[in-house]
N, C-alpha and C positions, 0 to 999 in steps of 0.2 A: 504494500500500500504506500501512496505517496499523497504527501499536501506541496501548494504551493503558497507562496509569499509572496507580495510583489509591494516595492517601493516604501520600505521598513528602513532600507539604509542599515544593515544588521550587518555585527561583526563575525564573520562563519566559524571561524576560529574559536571564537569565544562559546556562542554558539554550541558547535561542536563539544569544547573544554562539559557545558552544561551537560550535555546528554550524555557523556561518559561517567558526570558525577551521578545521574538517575543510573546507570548500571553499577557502580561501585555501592551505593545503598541499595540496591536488591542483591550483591555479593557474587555477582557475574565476575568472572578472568573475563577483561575486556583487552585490548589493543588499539590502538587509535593511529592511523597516519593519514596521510597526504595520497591523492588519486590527482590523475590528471583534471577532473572537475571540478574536486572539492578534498571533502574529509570523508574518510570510513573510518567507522566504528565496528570490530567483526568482536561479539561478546556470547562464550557458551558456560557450562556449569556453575549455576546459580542453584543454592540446596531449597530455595523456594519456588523454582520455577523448571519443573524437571521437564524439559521439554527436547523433541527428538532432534536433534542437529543444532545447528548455530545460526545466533541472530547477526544481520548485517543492518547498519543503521547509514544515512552516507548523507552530506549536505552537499550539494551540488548549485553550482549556479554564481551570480552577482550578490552583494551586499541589497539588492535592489530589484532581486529580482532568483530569487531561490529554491529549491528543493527539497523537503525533508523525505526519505526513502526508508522504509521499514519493512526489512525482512525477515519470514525465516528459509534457512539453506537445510536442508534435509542432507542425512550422511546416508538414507536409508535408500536400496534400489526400488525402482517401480516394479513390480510383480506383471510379467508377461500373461499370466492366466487372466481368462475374464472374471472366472468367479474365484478370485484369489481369497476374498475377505469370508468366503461360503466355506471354501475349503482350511483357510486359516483357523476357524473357528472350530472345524468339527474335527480335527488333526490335534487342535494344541490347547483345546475347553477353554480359545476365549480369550488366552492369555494375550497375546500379540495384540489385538485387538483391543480387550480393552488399556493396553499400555498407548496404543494409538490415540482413542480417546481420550485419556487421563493429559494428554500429552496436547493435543487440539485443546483441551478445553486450559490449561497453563499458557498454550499459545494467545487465547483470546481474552486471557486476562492482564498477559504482559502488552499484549499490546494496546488494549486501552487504554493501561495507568503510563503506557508511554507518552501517548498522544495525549494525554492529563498533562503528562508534564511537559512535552513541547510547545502544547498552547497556553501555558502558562508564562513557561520562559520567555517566548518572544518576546509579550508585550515590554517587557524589562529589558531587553536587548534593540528597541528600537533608537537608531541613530545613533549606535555604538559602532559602527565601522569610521574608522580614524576620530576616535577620540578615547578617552580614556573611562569613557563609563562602566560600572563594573555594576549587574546588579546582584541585589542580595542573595548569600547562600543558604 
């Protein structure tokens, strides 16, 4: 999922700096660098958010005109059979499955309280691109 911004005059950096502090208080191993766009954020094992593969988070774009991009990247293969989740279930009573579920439904939790705190922090970040504004942590 992605939102857009336009004409906030936002320091991406800074920005960025913020959404890595929202993964460091849910206790995510996060990583943070530089993309030819923008920033990526790639953050997995968080003991409150067991979810299947890694999040990638990325700000892309102008001070003026930006991207905030929130995914998750799956470490797990696509199953070539059609009724793979029919036969999943009646092979393994369930298990895989419901770890799938348990794991969608951690996904749709993370990613609300993210986008809580994205659209939180902008407002505080507008016409922080070259100057010295810092808002509250």
């Amino acid at each position: 999922m992605h939102k857009n911004w336009k004409g906030k005059n936002v320091d991406l950096g800074l920005l960025t700096s913020r959404i890595g502090d929202f993964f460091k208080t849910k206790d995510f191993q996060a990583i943070k660098g530089e993309i030819p766009t923008g920033y990526q954020i790639l953050a997995e094992d968080s003991p409150h958010f067991k979810i299947s593969g890694y999040v990638s988070a990325a700000v892309e774009g102008t001070p003026n005109d930006f991207v905030v991009k929130f995914d998750l990247c799956t470490k797990e293969k696509k199953h070539s059979l059609p009724h793979s989740m029919f036969l999943e279930t009646m092979f393994f009573g369930g298990y895989f499955l419901s770890r799938r579920l348990k794991s969608d439904e951690a996904w749709l939790k993370l990613e609300k309280e993210f986008w809580r705190h994205v659209e939180n922090v902008v407002p505080y970040l507008i016409n922080s691109a070259g100057s010295s504004v810092q808002p509250p942590e």
